[in-house]
N, C-alpha and C positions, 0 to 999 in steps of 0.2 A: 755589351753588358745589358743593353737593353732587349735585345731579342733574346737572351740568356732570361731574363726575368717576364717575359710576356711568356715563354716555354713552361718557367713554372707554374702561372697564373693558369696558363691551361690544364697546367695538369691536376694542378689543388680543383679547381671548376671540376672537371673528370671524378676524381677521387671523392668529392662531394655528392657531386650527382650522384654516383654509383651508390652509395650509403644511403642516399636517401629514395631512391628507386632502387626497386627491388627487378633483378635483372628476368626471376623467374619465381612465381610461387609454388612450384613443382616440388621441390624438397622439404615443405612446409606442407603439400599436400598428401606426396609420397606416405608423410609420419603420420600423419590424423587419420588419412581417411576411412582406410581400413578398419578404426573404428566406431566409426558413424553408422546408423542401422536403422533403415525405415520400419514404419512404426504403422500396420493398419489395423484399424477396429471396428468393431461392429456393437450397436446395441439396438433395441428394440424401440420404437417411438411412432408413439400413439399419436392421431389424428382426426379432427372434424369433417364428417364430408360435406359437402355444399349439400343443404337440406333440400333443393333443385331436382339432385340427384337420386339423393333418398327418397323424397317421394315421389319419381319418377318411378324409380325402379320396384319400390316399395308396392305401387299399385298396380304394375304389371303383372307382378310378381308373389301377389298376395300376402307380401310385406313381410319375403323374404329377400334381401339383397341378393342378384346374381353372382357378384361377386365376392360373397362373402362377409361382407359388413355388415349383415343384422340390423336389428333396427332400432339399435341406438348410434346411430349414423357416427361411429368410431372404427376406425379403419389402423390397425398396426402393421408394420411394415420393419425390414433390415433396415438401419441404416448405417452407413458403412465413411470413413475420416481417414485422413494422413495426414501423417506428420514424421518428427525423426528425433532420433536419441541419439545414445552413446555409450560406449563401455566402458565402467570403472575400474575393474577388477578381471582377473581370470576366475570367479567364482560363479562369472555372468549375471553379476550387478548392472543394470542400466539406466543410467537417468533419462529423462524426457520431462516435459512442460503437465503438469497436472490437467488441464485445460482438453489436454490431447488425447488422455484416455478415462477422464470421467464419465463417470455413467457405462462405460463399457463393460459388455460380455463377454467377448473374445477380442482377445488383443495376440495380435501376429508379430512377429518378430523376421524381419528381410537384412540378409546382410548384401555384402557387395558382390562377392561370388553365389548371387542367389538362395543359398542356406535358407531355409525356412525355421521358424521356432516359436512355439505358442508362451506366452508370458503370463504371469501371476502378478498382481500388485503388491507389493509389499509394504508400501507405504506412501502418503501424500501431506502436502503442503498447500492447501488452498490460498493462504495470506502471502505467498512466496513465488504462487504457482508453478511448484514441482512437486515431480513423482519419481518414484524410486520402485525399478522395476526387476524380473529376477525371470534368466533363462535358467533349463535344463540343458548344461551344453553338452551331457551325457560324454563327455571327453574330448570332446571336439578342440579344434585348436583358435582361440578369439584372440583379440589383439586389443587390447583395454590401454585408453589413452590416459596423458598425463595429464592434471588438476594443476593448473600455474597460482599464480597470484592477483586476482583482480585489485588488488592494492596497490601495487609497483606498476602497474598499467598505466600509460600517461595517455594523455591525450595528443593526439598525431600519431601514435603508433601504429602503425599496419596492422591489421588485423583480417583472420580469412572467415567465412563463415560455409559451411560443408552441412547437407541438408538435402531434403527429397520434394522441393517445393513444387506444387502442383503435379505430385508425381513423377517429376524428374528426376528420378534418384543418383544420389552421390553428386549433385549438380555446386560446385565448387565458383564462388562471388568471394571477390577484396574489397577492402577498403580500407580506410582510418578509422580511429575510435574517436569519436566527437566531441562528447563532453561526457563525465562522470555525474552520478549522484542523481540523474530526473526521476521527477516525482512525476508520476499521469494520473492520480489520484483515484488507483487503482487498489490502494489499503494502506494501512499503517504502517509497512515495512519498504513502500516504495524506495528505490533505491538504483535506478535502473542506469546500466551503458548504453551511450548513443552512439550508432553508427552512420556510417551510408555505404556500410555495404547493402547491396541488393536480397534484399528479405521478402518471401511471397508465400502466401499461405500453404502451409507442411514445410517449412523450414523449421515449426517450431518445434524447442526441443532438444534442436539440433545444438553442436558446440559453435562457439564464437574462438578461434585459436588467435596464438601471436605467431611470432615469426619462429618461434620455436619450438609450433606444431602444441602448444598446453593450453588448455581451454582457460578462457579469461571470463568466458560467460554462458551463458544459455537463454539462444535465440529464443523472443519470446511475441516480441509485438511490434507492429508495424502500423503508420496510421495511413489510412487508402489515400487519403486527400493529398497526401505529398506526396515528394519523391524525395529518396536518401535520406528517412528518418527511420533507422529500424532501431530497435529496445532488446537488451539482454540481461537477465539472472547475470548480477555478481559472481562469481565461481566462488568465490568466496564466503555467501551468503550459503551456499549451497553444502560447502563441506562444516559449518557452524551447525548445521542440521543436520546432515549424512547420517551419526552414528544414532540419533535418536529415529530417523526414520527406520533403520536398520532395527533396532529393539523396539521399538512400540508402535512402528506402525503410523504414527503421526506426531505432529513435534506440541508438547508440552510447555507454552511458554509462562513466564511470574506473569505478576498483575498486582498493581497496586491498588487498583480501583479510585481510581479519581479524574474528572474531567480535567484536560490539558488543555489551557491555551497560549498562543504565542502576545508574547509581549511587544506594543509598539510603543513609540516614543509618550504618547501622553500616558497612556496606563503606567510603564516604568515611573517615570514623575510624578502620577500621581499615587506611587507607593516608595517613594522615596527615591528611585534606584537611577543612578548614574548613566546606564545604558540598559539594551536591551536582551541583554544576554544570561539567557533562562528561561524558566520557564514558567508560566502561573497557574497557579490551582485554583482554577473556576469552583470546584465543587469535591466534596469527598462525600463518596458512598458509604451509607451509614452500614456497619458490621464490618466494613472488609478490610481489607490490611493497612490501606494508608490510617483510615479511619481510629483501627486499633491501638497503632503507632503513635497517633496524636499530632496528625498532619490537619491543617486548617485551610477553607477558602481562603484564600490572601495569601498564602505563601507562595514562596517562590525558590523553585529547587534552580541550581546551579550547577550540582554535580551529584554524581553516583560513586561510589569506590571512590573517589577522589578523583577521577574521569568525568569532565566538563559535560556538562549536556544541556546547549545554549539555545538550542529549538525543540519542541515539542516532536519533531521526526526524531532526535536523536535522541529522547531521553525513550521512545518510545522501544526502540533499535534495543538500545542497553538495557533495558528491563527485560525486551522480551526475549534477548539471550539469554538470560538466566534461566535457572527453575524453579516450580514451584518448591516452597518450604525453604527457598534458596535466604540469607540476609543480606543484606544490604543497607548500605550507609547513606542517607542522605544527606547533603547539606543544603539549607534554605536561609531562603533570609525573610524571616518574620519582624514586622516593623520594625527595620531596620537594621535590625540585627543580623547575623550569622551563624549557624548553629546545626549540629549535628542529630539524627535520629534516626535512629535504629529501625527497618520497618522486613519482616517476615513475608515474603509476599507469598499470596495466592496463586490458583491459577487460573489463566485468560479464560474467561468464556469462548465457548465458538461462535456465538452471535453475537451483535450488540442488538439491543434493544430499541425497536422502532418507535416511532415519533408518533406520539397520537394527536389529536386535530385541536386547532386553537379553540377558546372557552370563547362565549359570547363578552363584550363589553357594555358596562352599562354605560348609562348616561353621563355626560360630562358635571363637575360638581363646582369647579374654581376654576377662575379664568389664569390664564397664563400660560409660558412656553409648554409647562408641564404640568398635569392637571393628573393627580392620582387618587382613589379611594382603597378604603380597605377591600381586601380579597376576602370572597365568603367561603364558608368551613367546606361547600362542596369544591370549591376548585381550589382549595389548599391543599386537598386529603387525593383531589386528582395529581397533584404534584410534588405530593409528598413534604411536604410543610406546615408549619403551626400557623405563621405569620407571614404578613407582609404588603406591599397595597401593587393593585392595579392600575397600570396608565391609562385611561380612558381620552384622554386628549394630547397632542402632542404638534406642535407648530414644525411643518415640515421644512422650516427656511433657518433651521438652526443646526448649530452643528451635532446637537446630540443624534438628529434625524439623520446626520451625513453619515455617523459616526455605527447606524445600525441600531440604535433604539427604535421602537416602536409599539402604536396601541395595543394594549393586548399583554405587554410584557408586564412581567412580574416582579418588582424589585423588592432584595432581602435586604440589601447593605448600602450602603452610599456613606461613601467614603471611608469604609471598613467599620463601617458602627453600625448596629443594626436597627433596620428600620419595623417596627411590628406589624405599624398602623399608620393611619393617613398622618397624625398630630407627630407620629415623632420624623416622618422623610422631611415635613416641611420646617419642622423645628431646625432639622441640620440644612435644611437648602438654602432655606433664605437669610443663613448666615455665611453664606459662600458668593463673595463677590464675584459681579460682572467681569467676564471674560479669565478668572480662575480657575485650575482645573477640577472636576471633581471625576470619581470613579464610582460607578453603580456596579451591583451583583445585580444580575439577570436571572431567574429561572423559566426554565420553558420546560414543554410538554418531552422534548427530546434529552432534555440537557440544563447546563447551564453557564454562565459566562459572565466574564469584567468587560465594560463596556465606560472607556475615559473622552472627556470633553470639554471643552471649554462651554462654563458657563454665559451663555447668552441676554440673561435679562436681569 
């Protein structure tokens, strides 16, 4: 009986291993790879010459370049990239990484049996970084892979990645999927798969498959400094945007127009809220859709459509899946409350708006941890505000200082009451006891923000 039961224990051990090592990734390779297709391009790119040289050759030469460069010592040259895509379609639809053929003139198209084929952009994603590309297969016979589910994806899954790295084409790396959801603080839509499969520059582009040969991702990033940290496009994210890259060319996303930030334990507190889950509205942009709707600094949304959105990454995610002129439901909680609003969004800008340089500070006025005066009408009108005062001193061994206040900032609100002028911040502070929370509205030249603390003095 008992070597009867050691017999099965081997064979269960057996029958385990086998499932969880994969005996061969050959039939996993077999189905993808024939769709994978290197990707070379070429654009033009302009250059300074070492002025050494220029007037080197310039005075030889009576100040014309031998070589060509004239004597604005700018030198243009081919320059020429790889990378790797994929087939979607028998239409000769291809995705690839955005990154991979920006800026390009000529974009080549290599498959596995050598095939050559010149390519057209048809569309790009710079917040996502993809692009969506389109052969003339003129009849040809292509083999367009299958789109899985980055959702159902677990973590520990085997996963293969197939790719042309450093020119290696069809060069075929395994591994597990690491962790879901990293952020590299790469945009707004950060979202990425962690591998360790083996990723090296011109992999990107390329598909990320599972065991059943359908793309889970699109290889995109890798950080030099490590080993077995590569980054992949959600496949998912990818087909969310497919059909608008397909029709316009570049994807359309809402916009509500208001600064987001995340909520941590004293800011929650000190807006009444139980925990931290949601999101706060630093600022709302005057004209634009939140603003129309009658969304306020101080609120704090919780959900969209009735779909939770507990961090500022995911409330940004579910907006920007929508369209413009699209509605939607918010719900917030304003002093405490719960409450529904309607808000029309707009559409995203393609830039944000850069930061311009901090205003001078004057002279300190009152002594204490925090010492403010009124802000004058030019650095109001610099920040688009009526009111408000300037921190001019600020004791760096308190928690407001830990907390990211600092001289130079501009406060509107404190404690969601508004502050105009020096007489009314101090009216409300020094009726806020030692070691109580309070919560300040920040404007800055970029932006603007809630910043909570335990009062100090």
């Amino acid at each position: 009986m008992k070597k009867l039961f050691l017999a099965a224990m081997l064979i269960l051990a057996f029958t385990v291993n086998a499932f969880a090592i994969p005996s061969s990734f050959s039939p996993v390779v077999k189905k993808a790879a024939p769709s994978v297709v290197n990707i070379s391009t070429t654009k033009t790119v302009t250059r300074q010459i070492d002025p050494f040289f220029q007037d080197f050759f310039g005075g030889m030469f009576g100040g014309t370049h031998p070589f060509g460069f004239g004597n604005s010592g700018l030198q243009k040259y081919k320059s020429t990239a790889l990378g790797s895509g994929f087939i979607i379609d028998r239409d000769g639809y291809i995705v690839t990484n955005n990154h991979v053929i920006e800026g390009a003139e000529e974009i080549i198209i290599k498959f596995q049996d050598d095939r050559e084929f010149k390519a057209e952009i048809i569309g790009t994603d710079p917040l996502t970084d993809l692009a969506l590309l389109k052969i003339d297969t003129k009849g040809a016979n292509i083999t367009p892979i299958l789109l899985g589910n980055s959702d159902t994806a677990e973590i520990g899954d085997w996963v293969v990645a197939i790719g042309n790295p450093l020119g290696l084409g069809g060069t075929v790396t395994a591994g597990i999927l690491s962790a879901k959801g990293r952020v590299l603080g790469d945009g707004p839509y950060d979202n990425f798969i962690q591998t360790d499969v083996s990723i090296n520059p011109g992999n990107s582009g390329g598909p990320l498959v599972n065991m059943d040969g359908e793309v889970i991702g699109i290889n995109t990033a890798i950080i030099q400094s490590a080993q077995g940290l590569g980054f992949a496009v959600p496949v998912n994210m990818l087909k969310n945007i497919l059909p608008k890259l397909k029709k316009d060319g570049k994807v359309y996303r809402g916009w509500v127009g208001i600064v987001m930030q995340p909520l941590d334990e004293q800011l929650a507190a000190s807006f009444g809220l139980s925990d931290t889950k949601g999101v706060l509205i630093a600022d709302v942009t005057k004209g634009e859709p939140g603003d129309k709707a009658g969304l306020k600094a101080g609120d704090v949304i919780v959900a969209v459509d009735g779909r939770q959105a507990q961090t500022s990454r995911e409330l940004a995610g579910i907006i920007g899946s929508k369209s413009p002129n699209e509605r939607v439901v918010l719900t917030i909680i304003r002093d405490g409350k719960r409450q529904n609003i309607t808000v029309r969004l707009g559409e995203r800008p393609s830039n944000n708006q850069t930061a311009a340089n901090y205003y001078n500070v004057k002279p300190k006025q009152r002594a204490g941890d925090i010492v403010v005066k009124d802000i004058d009408a030019q650095q109001a009108r610099k920040l688009g505000i009526s009111n408000g005062v300037i921190i001019t001193s600020l004791n760096e061994d308190t928690q407001a200082y830990k907390k990211g206040l600092r001289e130079g900032h501009v406060i509107v609100l404190l404690n969601n009451k508004a502050v105009n002028n020096e007489n009314d911040f101090y009216r409300i502070y020094d009726k806020i006891k030692k070691g109580d929370l309070m919560a300040v509205k920040v404007v800055l030249p970029n932006g603007s923000n809630f910043i909570a603390f335990a009062k100090s003095e």
